[in-house]
C-alpha positions in Angstrom: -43.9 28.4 -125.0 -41.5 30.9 -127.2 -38.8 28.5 -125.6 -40.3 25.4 -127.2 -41.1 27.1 -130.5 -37.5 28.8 -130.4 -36.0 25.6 -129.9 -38.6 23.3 -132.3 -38.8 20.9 -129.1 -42.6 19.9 -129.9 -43.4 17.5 -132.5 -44.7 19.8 -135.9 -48.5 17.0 -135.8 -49.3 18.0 -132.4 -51.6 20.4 -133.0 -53.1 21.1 -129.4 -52.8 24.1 -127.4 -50.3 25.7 -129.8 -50.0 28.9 -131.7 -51.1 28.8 -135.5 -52.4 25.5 -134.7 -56.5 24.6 -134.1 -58.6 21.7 -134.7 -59.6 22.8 -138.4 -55.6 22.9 -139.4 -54.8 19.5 -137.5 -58.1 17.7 -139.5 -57.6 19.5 -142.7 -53.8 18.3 -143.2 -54.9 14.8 -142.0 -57.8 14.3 -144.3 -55.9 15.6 -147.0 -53.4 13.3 -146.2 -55.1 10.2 -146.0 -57.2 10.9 -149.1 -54.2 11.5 -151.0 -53.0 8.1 -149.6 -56.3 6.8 -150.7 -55.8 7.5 -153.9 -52.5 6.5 -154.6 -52.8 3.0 -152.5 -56.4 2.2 -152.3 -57.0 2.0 -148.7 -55.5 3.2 -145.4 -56.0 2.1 -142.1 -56.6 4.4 -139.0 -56.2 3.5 -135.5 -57.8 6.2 -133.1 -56.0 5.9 -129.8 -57.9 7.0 -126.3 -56.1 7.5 -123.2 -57.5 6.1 -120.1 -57.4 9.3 -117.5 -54.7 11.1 -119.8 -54.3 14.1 -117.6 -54.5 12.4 -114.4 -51.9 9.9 -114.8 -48.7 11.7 -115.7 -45.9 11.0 -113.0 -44.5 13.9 -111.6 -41.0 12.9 -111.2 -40.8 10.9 -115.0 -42.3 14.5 -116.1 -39.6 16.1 -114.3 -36.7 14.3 -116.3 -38.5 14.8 -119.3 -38.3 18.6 -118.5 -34.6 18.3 -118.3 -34.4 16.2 -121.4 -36.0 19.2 -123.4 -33.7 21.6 -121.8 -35.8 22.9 -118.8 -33.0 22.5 -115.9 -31.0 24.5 -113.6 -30.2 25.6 -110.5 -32.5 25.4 -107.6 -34.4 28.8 -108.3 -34.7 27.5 -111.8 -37.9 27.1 -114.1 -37.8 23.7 -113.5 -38.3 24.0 -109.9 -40.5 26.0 -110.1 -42.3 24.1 -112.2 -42.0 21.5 -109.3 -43.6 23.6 -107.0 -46.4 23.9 -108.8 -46.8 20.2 -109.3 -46.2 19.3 -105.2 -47.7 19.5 -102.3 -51.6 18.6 -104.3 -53.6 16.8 -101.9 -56.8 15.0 -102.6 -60.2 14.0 -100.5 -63.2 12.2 -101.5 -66.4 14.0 -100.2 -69.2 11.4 -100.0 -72.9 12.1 -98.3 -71.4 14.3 -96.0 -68.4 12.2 -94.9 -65.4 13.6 -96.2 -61.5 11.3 -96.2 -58.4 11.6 -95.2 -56.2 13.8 -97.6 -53.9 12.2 -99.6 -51.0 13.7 -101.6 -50.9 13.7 -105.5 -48.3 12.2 -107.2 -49.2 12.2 -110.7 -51.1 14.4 -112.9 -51.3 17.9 -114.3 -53.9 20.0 -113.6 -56.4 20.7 -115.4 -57.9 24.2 -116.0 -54.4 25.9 -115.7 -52.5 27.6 -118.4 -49.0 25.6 -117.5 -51.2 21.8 -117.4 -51.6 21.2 -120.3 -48.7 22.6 -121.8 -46.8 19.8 -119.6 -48.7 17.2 -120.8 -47.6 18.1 -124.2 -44.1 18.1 -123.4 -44.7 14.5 -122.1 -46.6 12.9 -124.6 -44.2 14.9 -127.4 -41.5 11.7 -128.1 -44.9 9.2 -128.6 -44.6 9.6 -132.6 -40.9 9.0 -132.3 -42.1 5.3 -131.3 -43.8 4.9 -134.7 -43.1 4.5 -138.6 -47.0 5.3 -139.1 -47.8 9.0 -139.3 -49.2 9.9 -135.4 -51.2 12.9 -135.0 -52.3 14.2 -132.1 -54.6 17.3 -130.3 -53.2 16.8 -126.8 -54.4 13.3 -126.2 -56.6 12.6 -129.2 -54.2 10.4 -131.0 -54.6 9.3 -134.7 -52.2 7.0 -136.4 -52.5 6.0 -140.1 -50.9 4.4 -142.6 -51.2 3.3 -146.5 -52.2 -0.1 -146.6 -50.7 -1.8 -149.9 -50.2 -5.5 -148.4 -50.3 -7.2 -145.4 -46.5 -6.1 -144.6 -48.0 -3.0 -144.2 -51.0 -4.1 -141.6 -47.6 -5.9 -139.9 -45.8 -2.4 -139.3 -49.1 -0.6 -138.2 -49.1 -3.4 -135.4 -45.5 -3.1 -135.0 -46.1 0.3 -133.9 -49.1 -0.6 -131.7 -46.6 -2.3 -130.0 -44.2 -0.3 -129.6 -46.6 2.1 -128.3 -47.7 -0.2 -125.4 -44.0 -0.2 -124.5 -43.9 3.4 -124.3 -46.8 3.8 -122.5 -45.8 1.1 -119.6 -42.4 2.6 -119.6 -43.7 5.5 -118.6 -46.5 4.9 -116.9 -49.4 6.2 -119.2 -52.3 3.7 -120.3 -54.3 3.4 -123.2 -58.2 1.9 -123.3 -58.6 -0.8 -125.5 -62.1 -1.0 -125.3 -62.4 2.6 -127.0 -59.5 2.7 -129.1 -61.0 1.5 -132.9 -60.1 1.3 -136.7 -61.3 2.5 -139.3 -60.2 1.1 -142.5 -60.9 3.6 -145.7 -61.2 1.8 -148.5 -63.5 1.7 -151.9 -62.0 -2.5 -151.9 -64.4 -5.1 -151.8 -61.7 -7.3 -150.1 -60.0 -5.1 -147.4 -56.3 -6.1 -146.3 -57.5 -7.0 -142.9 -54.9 -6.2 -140.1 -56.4 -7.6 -136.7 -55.3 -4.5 -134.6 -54.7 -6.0 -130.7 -53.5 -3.3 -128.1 -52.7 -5.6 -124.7 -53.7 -8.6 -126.8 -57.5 -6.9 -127.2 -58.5 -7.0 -130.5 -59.7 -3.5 -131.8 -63.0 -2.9 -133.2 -63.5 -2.0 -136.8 -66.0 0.5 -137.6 -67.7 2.6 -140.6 -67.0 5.4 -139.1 -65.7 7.6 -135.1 -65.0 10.8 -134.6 -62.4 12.9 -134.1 -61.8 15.9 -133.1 -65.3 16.3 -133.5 -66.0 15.6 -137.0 -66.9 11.9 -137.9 -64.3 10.0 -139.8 -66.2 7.5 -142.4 -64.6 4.4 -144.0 -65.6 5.8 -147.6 -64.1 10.1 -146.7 -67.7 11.0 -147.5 -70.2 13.6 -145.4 -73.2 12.0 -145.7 -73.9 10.7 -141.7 -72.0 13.7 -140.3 -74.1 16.4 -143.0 -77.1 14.9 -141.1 -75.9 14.5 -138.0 -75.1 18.5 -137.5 -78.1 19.5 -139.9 -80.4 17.5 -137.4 -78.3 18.8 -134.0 -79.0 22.9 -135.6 -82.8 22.2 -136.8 -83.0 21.0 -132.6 -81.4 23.5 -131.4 -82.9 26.0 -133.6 -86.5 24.4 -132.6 -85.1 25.8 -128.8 -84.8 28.7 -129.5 -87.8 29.3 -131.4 -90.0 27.9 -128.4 -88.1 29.6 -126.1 -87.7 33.1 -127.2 -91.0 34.1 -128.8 -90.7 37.6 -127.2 -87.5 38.3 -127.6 -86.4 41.4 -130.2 -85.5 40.9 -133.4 -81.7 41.5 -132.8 -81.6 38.9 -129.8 -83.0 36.5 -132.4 -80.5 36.9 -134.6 -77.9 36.6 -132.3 -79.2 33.1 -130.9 -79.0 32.2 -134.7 -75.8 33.2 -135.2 -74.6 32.2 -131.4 -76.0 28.7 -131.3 -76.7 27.5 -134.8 -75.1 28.4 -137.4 -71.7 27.8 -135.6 -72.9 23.8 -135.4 -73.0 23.3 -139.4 -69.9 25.4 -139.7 -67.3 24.1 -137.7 -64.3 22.7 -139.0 -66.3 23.1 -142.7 -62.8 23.6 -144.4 -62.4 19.8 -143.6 -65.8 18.3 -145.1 -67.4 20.9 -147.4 -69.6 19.5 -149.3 -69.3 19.0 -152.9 -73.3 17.2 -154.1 -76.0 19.9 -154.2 -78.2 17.5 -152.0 -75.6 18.3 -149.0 -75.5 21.9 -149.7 -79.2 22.5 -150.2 -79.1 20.4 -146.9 -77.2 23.0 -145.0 -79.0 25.6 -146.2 -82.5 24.9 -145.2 -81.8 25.3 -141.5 -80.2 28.8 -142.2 -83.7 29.7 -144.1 -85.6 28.3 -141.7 -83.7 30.6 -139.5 -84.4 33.4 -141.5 -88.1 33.3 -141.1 -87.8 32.4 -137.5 -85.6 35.7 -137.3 -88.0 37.8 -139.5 -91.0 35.8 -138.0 -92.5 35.2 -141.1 -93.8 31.7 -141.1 -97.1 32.6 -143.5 -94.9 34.5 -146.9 -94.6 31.3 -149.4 -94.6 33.5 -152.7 -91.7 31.7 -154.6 -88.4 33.8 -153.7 -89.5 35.3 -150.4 -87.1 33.3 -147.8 -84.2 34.8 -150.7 -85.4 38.1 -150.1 -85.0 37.5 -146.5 -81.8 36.6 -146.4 -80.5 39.7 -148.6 -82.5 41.8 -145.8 -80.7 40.2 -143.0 -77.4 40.3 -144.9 -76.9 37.0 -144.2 -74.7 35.3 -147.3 -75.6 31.5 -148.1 -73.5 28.7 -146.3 -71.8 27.9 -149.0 -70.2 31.2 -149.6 -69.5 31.2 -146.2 -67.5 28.0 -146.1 -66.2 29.3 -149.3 -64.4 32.2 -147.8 -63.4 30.4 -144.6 -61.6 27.9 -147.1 -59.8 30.7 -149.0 -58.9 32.5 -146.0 -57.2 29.1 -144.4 -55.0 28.9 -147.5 -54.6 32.6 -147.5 -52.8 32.0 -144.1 -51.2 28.9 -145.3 -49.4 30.4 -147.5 -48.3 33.2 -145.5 -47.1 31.1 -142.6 -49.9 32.4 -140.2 -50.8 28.5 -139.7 -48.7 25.9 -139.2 -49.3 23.4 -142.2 -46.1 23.6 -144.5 -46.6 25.8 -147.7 -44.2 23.8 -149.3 -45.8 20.9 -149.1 -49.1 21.2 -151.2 -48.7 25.0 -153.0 -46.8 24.6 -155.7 -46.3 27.6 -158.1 -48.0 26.9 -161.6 -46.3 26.4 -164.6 -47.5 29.2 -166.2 -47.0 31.9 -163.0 -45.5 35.2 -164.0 -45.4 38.7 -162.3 -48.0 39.7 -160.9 -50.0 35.9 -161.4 -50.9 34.1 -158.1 -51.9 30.5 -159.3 -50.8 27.2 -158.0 -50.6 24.1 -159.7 -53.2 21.5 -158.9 -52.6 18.4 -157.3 -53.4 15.1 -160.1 -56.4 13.3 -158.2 -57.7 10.1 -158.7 -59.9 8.6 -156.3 -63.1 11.4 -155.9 -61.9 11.6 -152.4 -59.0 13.1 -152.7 -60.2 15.2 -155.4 -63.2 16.6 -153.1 -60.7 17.4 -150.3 -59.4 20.8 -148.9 -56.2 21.7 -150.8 -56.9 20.4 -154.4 -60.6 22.1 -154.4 -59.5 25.1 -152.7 -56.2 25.8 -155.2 -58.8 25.2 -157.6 -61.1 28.4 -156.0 -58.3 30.2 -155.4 -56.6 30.2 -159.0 -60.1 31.6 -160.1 -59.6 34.9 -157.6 -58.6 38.1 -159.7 -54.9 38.6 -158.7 -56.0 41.9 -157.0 -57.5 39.7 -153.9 -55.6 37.0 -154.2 -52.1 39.1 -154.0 -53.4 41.6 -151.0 -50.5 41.6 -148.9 -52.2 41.4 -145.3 -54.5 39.3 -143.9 -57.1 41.9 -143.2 -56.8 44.0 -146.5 -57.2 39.9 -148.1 -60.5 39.5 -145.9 -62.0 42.8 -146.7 -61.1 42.1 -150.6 -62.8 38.8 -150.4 -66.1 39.9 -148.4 -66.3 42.8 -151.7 -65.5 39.9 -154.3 -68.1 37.6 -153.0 -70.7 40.1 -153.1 -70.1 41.2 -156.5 -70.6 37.4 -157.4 -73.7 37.4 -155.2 -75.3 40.4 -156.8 -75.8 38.8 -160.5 -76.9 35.1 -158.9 -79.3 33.8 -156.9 -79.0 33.4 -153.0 
């Protein structure tokens, strides 16, 4: 891997299996993106690719010449063949009520469950947004393209590149599924720019909204269906629990909480937070639910008393939370600890002297774009005192936050 960073062989939106790179950095730069497209064209169009079998169907010896493309060759005691090796000599049987088949050899695939697997299926994949003039994103398979949609030249290029994508995947042997690959077309219009999206002459379906990478994608960039989708999933799961561990110590409790919950209606947050007091108050009923679940006081309903709870458990709202997980991402951001380009969306403001740490915000139009990551964030962040905003490691940064936020929390209400 330092070889491929070393060298800059992997393409800088593939954001899978990588260092500095995560699910939260590859779907906060593309819904930043594509609401900043939003705004500035009034709708884009995504295409959400699926491979059929992804893993399973890379050829060994077409992976082998890509290897020597990148500069993986040699001598027979080389990485390459060693590499080769490690591919070979894979057999397969089919184990069925007791009756078990011949072997067979593998000839394609990388496994799965290995360190080096998918790390070659990266490498194969890598020259698949060379093929398009549409931004491609990827996390190892899960493939996203999207592009502003102005007129219908532009629906024409976005199928261009659909097409040139089924020639890359016949030429080397890999195989989209049509039936699951869909577009979503994001767009406040009344009267879309409809594209007609065929892979293989099958016409894609268009839908409100699909997920990816987890986190539903909707046709408008708003939370609403996802909010309740994870506030629902957490209040189930946190009905488990309760049923489940009525002996259980106090501590245990928490950690179920904190374990199983509260990790649903934070993931990814820096992506979606919500913005309308209806989502927030939303999240924040399952965590005080979860607080008299933990303290096992279900009876207390004097005005205040689940706020009391939660300052006794030290648990800070959600929204804080997501707060800090938001500051923290462009903390790193800015210091190159994850890879999405400073450059690109933190511009020093205007009025910045010595010893000043405040960007300049982004104009925004459409409430999309003016809801998402970096303009609200760089709006947070220019509001930090410049003595936790200018801490000059990551840690020190964290630990001046956590005493910031409390400060704030001390003269509000939880």
């Amino acid at each position: 891997m330092d070889f491929l960073d070393q060298q800059s062989i992997l393409h800088d939106n593939q954001h899978g299996f990588r260092s500095k790179r995560s699910c939260e950095s590859q779907l906060v730069s593309t819904i930043n993106e594509i609401a900043r497209n939003l705004g500035e064209r009034g709708q884009v169009d995504i295409i959400l690719l699926d491979f059929s079998k992804a893993f399973d169907k890379v050829p060994h010896r077409r992976l082998a010449h890509k290897l020597g493309y990148y500069g993986i060759r040699g001598t027979k005691c080389s990485t390459l063949q060693w590499i080769r090796d490690f591919l070979t000599n894979r057999t397969q049987q089919v184990l069925l009520e007791g009756h078990k088949s011949s072997t067979a050899p593998l000839l394609s695939g990388v496994p799965q469950g290995t360190v080096l697997g998918p790390l070659l299926f990266l490498l194969y994949i890598n020259d698949l947004p060379e093929r398009t003039t549409s931004d491609a994103r990827s996390f190892a398979d899960d493939c996203l393209l999207y592009t502003p949609v102005k007129s219908r030249s532009d629906t024409e290029t976005l199928q261009k590149d659909l097409d040139s994508l089924v020639k890359w995947e016949e030429e080397w042997q890999m195989a989209f599924h049509p039936e699951k690959c869909v577009v979503i077309q994001v767009t406040n219009k009344r009267m879309p720019t409809n594209g007609n999206y065929n892979i293989h002459g099958h016409l894609l379906d268009v839908v409100d909204s699909s997920k990816y990478l987890g986190v539903n994608i909707s046709k408008d960039l708003r939370w609403d269906n996802y909010i309740n989708s994870i506030t629902s999933k957490a209040n189930r799961t946190l009905g488990f629990i309760r049923r489940n561990m009525r002996g259980c110590r106090k501590q245990a409790r928490v950690a179920a909480y904190q374990g199983l919950v509260r990790p649903t209606l934070e993931y990814a947050c820096a992506a979606w937070d919500p913005w309308s007091s209806k989502h927030i108050h939303q999240l924040e009923k399952v965590q005080r639910r979860a607080a008299r679940f933990v303290t096992r006081n279900y009876h207390d309903r004097h005005p205040g008393s689940v706020t009391q709870m939660l300052k006794d458990l030290h648990w800070e709202p959600l929204q804080i939370r997501r707060l800090k997980i938001k500051l923290i991402l462009l903390y790193k951001i800015q210091h190159a600890l994850v890879a999405i380009p400073a450059d690109a969306y933190l511009i020093c403001s205007d009025a910045r002297t010595r010893g000043s740490h405040t960007f300049r915000l982004p104009h925004t139009g459409k409430e999309a774009y003016r809801h998402s990551f970096f303009p609200r964030t760089i709006a947070d962040w220019n509001s930090l005192p410049s003595e936790v905003a200018c801490t000059p490691s990551l840690e020190a940064f964290k630990c001046q936050l956590d005493d910031y936020t409390r400060a704030q929390l001390t003269t509000t209400a939880y």
